[in-house]
LOMI-260635 format. One record per residue: x, z, y of N, C-alpha, C, O in turn; residue in one letter. Coordinates in steps of 0.1 Angstrom, whole numbers, padded with zeros to 4 digits, always signed. Layout:
N
XZYXZYXZYXZYA/...
END
This chain:
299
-0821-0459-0422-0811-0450-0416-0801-0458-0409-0794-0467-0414X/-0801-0452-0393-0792-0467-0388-0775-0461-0389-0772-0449-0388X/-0769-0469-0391-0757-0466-0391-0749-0459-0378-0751-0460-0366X/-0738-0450-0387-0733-0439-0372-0720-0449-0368-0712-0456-0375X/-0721-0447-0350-0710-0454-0347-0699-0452-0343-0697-0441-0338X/-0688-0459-0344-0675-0458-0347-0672-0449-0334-0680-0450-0324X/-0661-0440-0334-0657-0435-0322-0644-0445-0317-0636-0451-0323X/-0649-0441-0300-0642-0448-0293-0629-0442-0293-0627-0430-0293X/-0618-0452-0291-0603-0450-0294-0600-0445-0276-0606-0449-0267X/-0592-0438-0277-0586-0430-0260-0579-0444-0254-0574-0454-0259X/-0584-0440-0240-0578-0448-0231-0565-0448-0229-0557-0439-0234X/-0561-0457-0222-0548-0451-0217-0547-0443-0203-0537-0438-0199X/-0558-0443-0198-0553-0425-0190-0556-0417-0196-0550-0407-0190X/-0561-0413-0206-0565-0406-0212-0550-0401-0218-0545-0390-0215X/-0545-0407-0224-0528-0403-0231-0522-0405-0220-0512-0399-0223X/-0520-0410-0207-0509-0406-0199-0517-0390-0191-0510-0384-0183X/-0532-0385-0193-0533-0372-0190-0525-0363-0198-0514-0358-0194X/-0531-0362-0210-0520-0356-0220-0503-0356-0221-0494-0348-0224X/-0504-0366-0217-0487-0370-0215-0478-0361-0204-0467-0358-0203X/-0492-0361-0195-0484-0355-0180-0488-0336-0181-0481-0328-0175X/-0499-0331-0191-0496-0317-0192-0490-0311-0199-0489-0299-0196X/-0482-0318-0215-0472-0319-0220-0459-0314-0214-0451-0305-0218X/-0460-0322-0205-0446-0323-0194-0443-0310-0188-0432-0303-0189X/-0458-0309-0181-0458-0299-0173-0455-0283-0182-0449-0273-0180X/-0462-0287-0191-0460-0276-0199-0442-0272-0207-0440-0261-0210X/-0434-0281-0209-0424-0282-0211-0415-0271-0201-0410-0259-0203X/-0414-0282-0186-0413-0278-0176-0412-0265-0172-0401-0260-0167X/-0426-0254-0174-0428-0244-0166-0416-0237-0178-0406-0230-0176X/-0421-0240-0193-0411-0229-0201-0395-0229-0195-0389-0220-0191X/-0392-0244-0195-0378-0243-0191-0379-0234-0182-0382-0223-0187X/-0376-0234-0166-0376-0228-0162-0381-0214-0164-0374-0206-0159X/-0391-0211-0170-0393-0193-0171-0381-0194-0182-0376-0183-0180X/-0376-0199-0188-0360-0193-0198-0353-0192-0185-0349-0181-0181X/-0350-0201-0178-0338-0204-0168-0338-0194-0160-0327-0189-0157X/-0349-0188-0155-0349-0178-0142-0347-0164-0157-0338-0156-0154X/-0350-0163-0164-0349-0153-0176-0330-0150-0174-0323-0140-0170X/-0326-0166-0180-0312-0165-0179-0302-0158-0171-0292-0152-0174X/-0309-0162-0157-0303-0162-0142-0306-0149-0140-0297-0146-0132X/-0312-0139-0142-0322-0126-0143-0314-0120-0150-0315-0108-0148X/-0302-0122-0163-0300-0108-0171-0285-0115-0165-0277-0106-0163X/-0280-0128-0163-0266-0127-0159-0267-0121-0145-0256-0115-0141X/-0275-0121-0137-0274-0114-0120-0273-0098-0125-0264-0091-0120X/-0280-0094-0134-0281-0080-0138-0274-0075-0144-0275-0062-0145X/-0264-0082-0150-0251-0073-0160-0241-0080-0156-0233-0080-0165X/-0237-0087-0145-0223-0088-0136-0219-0078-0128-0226-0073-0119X/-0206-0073-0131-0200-0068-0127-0198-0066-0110-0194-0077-0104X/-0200-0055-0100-0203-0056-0086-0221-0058-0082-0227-0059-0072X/-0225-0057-0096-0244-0065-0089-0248-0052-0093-0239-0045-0099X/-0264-0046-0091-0270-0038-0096-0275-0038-0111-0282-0048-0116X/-0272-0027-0118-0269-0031-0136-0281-0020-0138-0285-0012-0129X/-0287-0021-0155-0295-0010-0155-0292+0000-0167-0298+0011-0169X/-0280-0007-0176-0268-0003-0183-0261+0002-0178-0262+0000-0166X/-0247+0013-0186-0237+0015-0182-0229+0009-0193-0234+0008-0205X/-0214+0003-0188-0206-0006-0196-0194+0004-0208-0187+0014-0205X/-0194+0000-0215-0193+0007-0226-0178+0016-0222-0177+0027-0226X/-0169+0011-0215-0157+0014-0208-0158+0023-0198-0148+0027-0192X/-0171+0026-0194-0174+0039-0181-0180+0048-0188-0185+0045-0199X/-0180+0058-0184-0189+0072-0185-0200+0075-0175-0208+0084-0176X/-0197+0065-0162-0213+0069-0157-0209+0051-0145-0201+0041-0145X/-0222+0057-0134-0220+0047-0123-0228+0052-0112-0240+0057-0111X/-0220+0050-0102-0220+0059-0094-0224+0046-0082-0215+0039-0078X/-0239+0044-0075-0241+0033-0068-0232+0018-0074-0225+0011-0066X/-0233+0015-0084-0222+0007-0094-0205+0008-0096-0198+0001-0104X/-0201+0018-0087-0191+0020-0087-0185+0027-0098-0183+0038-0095X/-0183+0023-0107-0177+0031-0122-0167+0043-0123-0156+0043-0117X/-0172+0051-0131-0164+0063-0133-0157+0063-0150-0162+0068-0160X/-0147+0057-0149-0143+0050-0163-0142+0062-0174-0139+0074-0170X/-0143+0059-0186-0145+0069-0197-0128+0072-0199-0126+0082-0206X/-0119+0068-0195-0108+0069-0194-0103+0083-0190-0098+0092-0196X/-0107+0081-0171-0107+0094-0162-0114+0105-0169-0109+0115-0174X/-0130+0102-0169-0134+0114-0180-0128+0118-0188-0129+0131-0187X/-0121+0115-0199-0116+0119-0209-0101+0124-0204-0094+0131-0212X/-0098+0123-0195-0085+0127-0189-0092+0141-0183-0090+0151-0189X/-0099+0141-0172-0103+0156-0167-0110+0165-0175-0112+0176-0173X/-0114+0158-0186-0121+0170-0198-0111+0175-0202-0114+0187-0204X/-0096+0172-0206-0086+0178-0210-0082+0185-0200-0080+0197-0201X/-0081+0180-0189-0076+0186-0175-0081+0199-0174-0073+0209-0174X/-0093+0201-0173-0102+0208-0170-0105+0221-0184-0104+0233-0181X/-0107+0217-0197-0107+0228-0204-0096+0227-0216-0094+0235-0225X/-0091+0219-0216-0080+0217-0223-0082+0212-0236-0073+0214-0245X/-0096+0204-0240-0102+0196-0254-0104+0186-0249-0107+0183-0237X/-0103+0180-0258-0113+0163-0260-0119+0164-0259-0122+0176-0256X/-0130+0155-0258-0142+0144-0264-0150+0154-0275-0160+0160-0273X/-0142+0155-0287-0148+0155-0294-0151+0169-0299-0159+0173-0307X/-0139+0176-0290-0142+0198-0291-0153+0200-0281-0161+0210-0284X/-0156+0192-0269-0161+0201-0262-0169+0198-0259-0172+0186-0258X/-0177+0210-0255-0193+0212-0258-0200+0205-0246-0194+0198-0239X/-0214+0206-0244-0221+0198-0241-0222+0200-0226-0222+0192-0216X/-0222+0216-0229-0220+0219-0210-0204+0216-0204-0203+0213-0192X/-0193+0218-0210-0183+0211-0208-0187+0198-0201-0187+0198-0188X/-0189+0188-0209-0189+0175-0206-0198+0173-0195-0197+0165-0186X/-0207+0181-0198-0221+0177-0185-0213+0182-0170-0216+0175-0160X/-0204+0191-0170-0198+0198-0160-0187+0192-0154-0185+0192-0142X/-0180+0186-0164-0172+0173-0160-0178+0161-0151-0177+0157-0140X/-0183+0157-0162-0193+0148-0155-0201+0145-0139-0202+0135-0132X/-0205+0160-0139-0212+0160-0122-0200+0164-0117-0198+0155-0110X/-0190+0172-0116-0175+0170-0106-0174+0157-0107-0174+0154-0095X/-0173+0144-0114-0167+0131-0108-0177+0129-0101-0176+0124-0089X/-0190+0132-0106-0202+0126-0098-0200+0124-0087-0196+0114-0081X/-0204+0137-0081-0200+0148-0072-0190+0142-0061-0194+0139-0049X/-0175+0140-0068-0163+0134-0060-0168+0122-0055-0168+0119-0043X/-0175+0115-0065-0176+0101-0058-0185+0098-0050-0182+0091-0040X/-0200+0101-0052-0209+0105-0039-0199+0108-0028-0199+0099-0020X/-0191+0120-0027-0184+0124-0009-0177+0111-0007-0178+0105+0003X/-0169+0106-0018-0162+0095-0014-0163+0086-0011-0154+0081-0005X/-0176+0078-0015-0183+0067-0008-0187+0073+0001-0180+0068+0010X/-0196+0085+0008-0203+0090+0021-0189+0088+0031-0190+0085+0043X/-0180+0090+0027-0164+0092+0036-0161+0078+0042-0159+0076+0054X/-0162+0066+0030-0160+0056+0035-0168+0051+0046-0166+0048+0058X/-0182+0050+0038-0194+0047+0052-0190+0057+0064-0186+0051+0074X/-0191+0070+0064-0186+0075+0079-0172+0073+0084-0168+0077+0095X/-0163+0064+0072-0152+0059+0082-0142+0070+0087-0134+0069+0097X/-0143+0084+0076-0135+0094+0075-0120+0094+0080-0113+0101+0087X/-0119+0081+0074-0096+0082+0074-0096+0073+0085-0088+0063+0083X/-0104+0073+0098-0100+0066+0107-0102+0080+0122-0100+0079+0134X/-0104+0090+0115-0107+0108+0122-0096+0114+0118-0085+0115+0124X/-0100+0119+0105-0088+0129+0098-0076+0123+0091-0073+0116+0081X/-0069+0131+0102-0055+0132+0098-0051+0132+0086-0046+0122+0081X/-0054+0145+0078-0053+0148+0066-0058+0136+0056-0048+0131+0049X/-0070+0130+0053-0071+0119+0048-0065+0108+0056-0067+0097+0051X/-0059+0107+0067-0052+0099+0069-0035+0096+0062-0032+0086+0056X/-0028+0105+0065-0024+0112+0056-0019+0108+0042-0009+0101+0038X/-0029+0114+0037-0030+0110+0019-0031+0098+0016-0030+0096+0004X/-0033+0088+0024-0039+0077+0023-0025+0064+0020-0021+0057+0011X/-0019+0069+0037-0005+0065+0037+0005+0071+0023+0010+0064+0014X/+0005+0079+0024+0016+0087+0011+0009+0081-0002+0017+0079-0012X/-0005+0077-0004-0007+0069-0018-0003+0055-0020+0000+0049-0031X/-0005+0049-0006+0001+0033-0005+0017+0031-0008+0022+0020-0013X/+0025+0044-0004+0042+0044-0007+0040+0045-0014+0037+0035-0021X/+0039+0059-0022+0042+0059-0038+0037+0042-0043+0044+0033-0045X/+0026+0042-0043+0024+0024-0051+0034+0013-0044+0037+0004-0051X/+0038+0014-0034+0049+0003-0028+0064+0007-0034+0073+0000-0036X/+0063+0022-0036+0077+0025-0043+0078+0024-0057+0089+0021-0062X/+0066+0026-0066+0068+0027-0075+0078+0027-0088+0082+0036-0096X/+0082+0009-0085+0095+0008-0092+0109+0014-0089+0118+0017-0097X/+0107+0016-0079+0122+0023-0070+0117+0040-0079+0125+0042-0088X/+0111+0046-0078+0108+0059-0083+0110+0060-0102+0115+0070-0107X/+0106+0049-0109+0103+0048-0119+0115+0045-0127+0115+0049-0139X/+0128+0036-0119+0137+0024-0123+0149+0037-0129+0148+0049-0124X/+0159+0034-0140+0169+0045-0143+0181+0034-0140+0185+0025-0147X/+0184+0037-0128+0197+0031-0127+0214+0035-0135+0221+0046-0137X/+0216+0019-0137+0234+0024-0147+0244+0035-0140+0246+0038-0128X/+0247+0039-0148+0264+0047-0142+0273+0039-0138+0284+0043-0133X/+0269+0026-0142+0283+0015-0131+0272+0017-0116+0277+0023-0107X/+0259+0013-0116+0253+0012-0098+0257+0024-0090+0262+0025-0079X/+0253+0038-0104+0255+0050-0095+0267+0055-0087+0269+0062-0077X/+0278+0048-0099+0293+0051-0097+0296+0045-0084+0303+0050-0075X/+0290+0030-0083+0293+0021-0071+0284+0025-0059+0282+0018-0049X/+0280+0037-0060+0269+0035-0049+0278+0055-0042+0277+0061-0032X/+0287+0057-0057+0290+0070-0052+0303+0065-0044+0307+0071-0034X/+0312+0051-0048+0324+0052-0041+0324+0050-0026+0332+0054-0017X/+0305+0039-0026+0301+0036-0013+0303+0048+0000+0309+0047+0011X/+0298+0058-0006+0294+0068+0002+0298+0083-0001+0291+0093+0002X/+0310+0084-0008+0321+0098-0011+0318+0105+0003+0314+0117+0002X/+0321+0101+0015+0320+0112+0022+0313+0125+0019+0317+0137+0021X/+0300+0120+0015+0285+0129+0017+0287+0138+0007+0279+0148+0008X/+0297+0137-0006+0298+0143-0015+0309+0150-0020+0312+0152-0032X/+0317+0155-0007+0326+0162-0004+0326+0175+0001+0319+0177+0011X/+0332+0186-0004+0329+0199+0002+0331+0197+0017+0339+0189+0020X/+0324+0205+0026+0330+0206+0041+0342+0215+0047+0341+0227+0048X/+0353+0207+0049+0364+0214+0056+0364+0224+0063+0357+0222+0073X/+0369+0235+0061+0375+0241+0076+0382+0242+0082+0392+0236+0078X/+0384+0249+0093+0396+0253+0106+0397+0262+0111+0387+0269+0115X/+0408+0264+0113+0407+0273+0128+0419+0271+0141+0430+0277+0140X/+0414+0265+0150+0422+0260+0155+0419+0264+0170+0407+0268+0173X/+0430+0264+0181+0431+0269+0194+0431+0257+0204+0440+0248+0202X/+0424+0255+0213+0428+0243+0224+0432+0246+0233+0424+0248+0242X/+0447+0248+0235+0451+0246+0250+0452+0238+0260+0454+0226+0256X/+0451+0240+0271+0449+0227+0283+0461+0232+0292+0462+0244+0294X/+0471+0222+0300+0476+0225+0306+0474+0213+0317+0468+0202+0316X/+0480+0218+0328+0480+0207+0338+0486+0194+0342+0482+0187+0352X/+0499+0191+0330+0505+0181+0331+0509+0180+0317+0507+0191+0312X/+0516+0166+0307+0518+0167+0296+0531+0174+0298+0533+0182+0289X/+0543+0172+0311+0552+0185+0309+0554+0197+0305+0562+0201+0297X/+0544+0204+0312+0542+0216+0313+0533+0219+0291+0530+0229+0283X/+0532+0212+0291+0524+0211+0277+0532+0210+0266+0532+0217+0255X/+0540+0200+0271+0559+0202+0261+0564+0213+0263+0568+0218+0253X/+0568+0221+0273+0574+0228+0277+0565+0240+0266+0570+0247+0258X/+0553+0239+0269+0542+0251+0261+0546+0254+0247+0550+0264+0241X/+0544+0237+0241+0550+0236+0229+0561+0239+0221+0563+0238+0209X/+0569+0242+0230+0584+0244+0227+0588+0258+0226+0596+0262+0218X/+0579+0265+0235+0580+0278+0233+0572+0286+0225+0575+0298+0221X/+0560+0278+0223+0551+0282+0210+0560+0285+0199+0561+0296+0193X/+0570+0270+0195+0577+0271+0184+0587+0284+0180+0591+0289+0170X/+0589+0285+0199+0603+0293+0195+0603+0312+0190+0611+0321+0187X/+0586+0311+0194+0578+0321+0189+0572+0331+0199+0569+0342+0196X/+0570+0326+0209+0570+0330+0222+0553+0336+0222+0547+0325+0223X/+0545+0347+0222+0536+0348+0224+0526+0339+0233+0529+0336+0245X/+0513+0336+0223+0506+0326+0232+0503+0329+0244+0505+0319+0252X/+0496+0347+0252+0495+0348+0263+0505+0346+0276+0501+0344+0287X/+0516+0348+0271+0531+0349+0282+0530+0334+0278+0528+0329+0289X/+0529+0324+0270+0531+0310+0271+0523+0303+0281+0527+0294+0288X/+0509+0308+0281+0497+0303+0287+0500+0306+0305+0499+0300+0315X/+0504+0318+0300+0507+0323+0318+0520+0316+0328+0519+0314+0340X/+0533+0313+0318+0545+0310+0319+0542+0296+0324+0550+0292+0332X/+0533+0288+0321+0529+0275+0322+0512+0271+0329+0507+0260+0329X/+0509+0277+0331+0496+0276+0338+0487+0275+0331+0477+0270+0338X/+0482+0279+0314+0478+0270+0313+0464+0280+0303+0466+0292+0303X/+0456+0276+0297+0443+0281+0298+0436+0277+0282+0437+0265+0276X/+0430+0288+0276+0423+0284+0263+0413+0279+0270+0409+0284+0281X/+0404+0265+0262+0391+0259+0269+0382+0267+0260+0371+0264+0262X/+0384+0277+0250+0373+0284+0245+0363+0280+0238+0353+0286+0234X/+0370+0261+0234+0357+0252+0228+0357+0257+0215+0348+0253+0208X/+0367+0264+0207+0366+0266+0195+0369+0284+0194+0377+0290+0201X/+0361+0290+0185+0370+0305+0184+0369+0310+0169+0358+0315+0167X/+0380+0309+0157+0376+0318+0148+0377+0304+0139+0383+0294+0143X/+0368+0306+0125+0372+0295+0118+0353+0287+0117+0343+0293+0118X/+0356+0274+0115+0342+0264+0116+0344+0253+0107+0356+0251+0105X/+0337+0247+0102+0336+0234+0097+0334+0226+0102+0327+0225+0112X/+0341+0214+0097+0349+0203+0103+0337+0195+0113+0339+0191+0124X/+0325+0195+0105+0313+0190+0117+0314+0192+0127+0315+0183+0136X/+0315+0210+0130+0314+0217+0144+0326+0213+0151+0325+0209+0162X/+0339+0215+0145+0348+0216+0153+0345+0199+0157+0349+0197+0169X/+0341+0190+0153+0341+0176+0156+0334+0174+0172+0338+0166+0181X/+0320+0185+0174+0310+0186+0180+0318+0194+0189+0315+0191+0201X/+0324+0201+0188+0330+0211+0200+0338+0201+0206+0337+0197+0218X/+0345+0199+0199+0363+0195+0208+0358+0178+0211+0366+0173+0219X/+0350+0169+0206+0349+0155+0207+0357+0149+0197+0366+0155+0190X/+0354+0138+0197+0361+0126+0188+0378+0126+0191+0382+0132+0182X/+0385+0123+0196+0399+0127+0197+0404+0136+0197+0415+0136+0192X/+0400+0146+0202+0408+0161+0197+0406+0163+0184+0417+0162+0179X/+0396+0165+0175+0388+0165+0166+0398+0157+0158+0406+0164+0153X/+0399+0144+0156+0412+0134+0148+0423+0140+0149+0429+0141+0139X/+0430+0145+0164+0445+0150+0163+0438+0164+0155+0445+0165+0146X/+0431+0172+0154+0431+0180+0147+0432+0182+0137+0438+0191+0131X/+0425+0171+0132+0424+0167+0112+0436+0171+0105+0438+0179+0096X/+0447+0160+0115+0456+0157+0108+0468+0167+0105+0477+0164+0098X/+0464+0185+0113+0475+0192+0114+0477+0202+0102+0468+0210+0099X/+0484+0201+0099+0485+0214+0085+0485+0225+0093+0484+0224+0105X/+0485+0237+0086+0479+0249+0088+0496+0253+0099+0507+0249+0097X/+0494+0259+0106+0504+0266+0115+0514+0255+0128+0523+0259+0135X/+0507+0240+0127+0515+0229+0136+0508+0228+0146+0497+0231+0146X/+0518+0221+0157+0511+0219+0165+0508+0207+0167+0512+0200+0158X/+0500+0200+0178+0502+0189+0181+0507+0184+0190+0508+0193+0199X/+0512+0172+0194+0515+0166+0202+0509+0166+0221+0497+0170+0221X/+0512+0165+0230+0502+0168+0242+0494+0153+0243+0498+0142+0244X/+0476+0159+0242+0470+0145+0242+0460+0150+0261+0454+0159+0266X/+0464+0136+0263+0458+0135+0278+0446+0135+0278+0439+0128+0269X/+0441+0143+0287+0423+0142+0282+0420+0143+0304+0429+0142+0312X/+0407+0144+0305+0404+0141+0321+0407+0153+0328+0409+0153+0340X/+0406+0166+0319+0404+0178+0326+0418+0186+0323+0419+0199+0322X/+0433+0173+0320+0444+0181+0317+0451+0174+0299+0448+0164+0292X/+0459+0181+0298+0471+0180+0286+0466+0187+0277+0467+0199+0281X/+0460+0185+0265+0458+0197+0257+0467+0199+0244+0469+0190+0236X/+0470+0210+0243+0479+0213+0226+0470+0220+0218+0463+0229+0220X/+0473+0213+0205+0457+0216+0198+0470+0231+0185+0476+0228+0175X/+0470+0240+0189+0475+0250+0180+0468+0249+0166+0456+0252+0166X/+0474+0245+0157+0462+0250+0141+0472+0265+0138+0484+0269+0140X/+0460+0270+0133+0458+0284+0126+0455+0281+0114+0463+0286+0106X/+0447+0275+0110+0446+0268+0095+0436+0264+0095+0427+0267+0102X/+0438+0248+0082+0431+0241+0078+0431+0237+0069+0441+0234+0063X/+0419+0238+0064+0416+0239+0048+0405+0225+0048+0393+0225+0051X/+0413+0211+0045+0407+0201+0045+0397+0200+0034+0396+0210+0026X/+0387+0186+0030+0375+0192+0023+0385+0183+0009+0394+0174+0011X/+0382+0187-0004+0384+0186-0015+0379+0173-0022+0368+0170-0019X/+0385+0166-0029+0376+0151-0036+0366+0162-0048+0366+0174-0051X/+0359+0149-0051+0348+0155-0061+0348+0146-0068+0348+0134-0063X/+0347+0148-0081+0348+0139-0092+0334+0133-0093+0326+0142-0090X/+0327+0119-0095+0319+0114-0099+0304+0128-0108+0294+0135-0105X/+0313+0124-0119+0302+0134-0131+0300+0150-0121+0288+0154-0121X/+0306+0156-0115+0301+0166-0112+0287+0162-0100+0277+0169-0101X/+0289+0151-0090+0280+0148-0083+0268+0138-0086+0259+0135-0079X/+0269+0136-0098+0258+0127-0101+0241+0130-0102+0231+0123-0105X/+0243+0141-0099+0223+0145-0101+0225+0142-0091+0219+0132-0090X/+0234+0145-0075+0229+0139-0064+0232+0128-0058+0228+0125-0047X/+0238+0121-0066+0237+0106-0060+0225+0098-0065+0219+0090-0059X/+0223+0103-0082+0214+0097-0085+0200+0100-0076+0192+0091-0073X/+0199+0117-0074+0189+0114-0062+0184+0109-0050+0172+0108-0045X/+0198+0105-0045+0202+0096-0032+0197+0086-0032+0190+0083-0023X/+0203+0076-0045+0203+0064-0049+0186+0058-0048+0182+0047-0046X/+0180+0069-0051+0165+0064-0053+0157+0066-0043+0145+0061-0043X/+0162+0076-0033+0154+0078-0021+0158+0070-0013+0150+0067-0004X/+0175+0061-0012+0175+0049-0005+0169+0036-0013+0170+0025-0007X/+0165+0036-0023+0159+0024-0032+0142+0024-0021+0135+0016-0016X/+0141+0038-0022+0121+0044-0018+0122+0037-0010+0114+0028-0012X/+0132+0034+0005+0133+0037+0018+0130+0023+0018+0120+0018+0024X/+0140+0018+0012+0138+0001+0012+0127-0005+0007+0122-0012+0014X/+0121-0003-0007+0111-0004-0007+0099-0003+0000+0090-0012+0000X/+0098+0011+0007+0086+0007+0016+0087-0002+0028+0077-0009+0031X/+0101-0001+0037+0103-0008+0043+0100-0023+0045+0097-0028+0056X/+0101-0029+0033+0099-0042+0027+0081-0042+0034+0076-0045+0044X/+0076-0035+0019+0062-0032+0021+0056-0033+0032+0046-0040+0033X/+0063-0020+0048+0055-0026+0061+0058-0036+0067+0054-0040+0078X/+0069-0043+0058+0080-0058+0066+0062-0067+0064+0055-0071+0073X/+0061-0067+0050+0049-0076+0044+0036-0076+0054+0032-0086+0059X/+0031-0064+0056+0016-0057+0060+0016-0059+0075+0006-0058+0082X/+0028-0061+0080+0027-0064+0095+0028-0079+0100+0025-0085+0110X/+0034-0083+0085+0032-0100+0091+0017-0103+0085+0012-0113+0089X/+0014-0099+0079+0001-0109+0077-0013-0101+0086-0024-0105+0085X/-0010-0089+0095-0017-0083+0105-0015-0082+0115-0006-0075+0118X/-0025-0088+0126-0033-0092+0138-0029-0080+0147-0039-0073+0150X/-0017-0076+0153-0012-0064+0158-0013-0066+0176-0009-0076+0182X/-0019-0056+0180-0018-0063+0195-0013-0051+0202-0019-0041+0197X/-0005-0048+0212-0002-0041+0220-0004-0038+0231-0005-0048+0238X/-0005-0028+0238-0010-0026+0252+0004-0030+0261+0015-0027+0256X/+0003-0036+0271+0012-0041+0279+0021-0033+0287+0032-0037+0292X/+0015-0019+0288+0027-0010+0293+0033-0006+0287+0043-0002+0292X/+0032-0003+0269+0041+0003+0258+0046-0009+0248+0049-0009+0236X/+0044-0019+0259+0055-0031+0250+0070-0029+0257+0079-0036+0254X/
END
């Protein structure tokens, strides 16, 4: 019986074969993890197509999130329970209204809606103030700002004066002295007016507030009138169309106002000129960093 023979020991290609499908084999796993990897982080980032919803939403709407927040706010909104009172068609009914809203409201964007309607134009502006005013709306200013903001601007918070006052015009400031003189001595206005040439301009009749009479008679008659107590006259002031004597009948100047009685409206003031500035600011910002071009006849 002849003897069995030894086996032959592997070459060395033989182990750098093995060596190289080893490799290869290594290789392909890595990568199928890697692309695995790359495959569930592309798929559950935030903005990418997901096949979850994230624990913090209640639905997703083309990925656009309908946060469990809002739900839970319009389920109260809407039937006046939680979460946890209300029932199934409740919630399902909730649910398709956000749906619902937000389907039109993406379709709105893609057709480019608030660049048509007014109305969502609109709304659009008035949401950007409120968020540009915010703090101005939100802020409780002290009773020293309010106080300082009422001494600023007492006028506005004064009752409105009245009058009633006559404008005579004469043709010379003599004849205007001469008017005056006999006004005083008690001389009926019509025999005065005739006695001297001289004429009511009719700018005022009866009693008005100090606005009006300001608006009738102009800025200088209007001052010599302020200053007359009730039954004086004034002085003859030259004006282009004659001498006029401003007769008062009475004036009942406007009254101070104490702080505390005005303060719901300054404090309202105070914040609608805070709004004003604030948004102001806001389109100061939005217009410098925007590419504005004008047509050359409406510059």
């Amino acid at each position: 019986m002849m003897p069995e023979p030894e086996p032959t020991p592997p070459s060395v290609w033989d182990l750098r074969r093995v060596s190289a499908r080893r490799s290869f084999a290594l290789m392909a796993t890595g990568a199928a993890v890697g692309l695995a990897l790359a495959g569930y982080t592309l798929f559950t980032a935030r903005s990418t197509t997901t096949l979850f919803v994230p624990a913090e939403d209640a639905a997703l709407v083309n990925q656009q999130p309908i946060a469990r927040a809002d739900y839970y706010a319009q389920l109260q909104s809407s039937f006046g329970v939680d979460d946890a009172h209300a029932t199934p068609a409740q919630r399902r009914k909730v649910l398709e209204d956000m749906i619902r809203e937000e389907l039109f409201v993406q379709r709105g964007k893609e057709l480019d809606v608030a660049a048509s309607d007014p109305d969502v134009r609109t709304a659009m502006v008035s949401a950007v103030e409120q968020m540009a005013a915010a703090d101005a709306i939100t802020a409780e200013p002290s009773d020293a700002q309010l106080s300082a903001y009422f001494r600023a601007h007492r006028e506005k918070y004064e009752p409105e004066g009245v009058m009633t006052v006559r404008d005579l015009v004469f043709p010379t400031a003599a004849a205007a002295a001469g008017a005056a003189q006999a006004l005083h001595a008690g001389q009926p206005p019509p025999a005065v007016l005739a006695r001297f040439h001289g004429r009511d301009s009719g700018k005022e009749a009866g009693e008005d507030f100090y606005f009006a009479v300001k608006i009738h008679l102009g800025e200088a008659l209007f001052a010599a009138a302020r200053a007359l107590p009730s039954g004086a006259l004034s002085a003859p002031i030259p004006q282009a169309d004659g001498a006029h004597l401003l007769q008062m009948i009475h004036n009942a100047p406007p009254q101070p106002i104490a702080f505390a009685a005005a303060r719901p409206q300054v404090l309202s003031d105070y914040r609608s000129e805070r709004v004003r500035r604030a948004t102001g600011q806001y389109q100061d910002f939005l217009r410098k960093r925007a590419n504005v071009l004008i047509a050359k006849d409406l510059r």
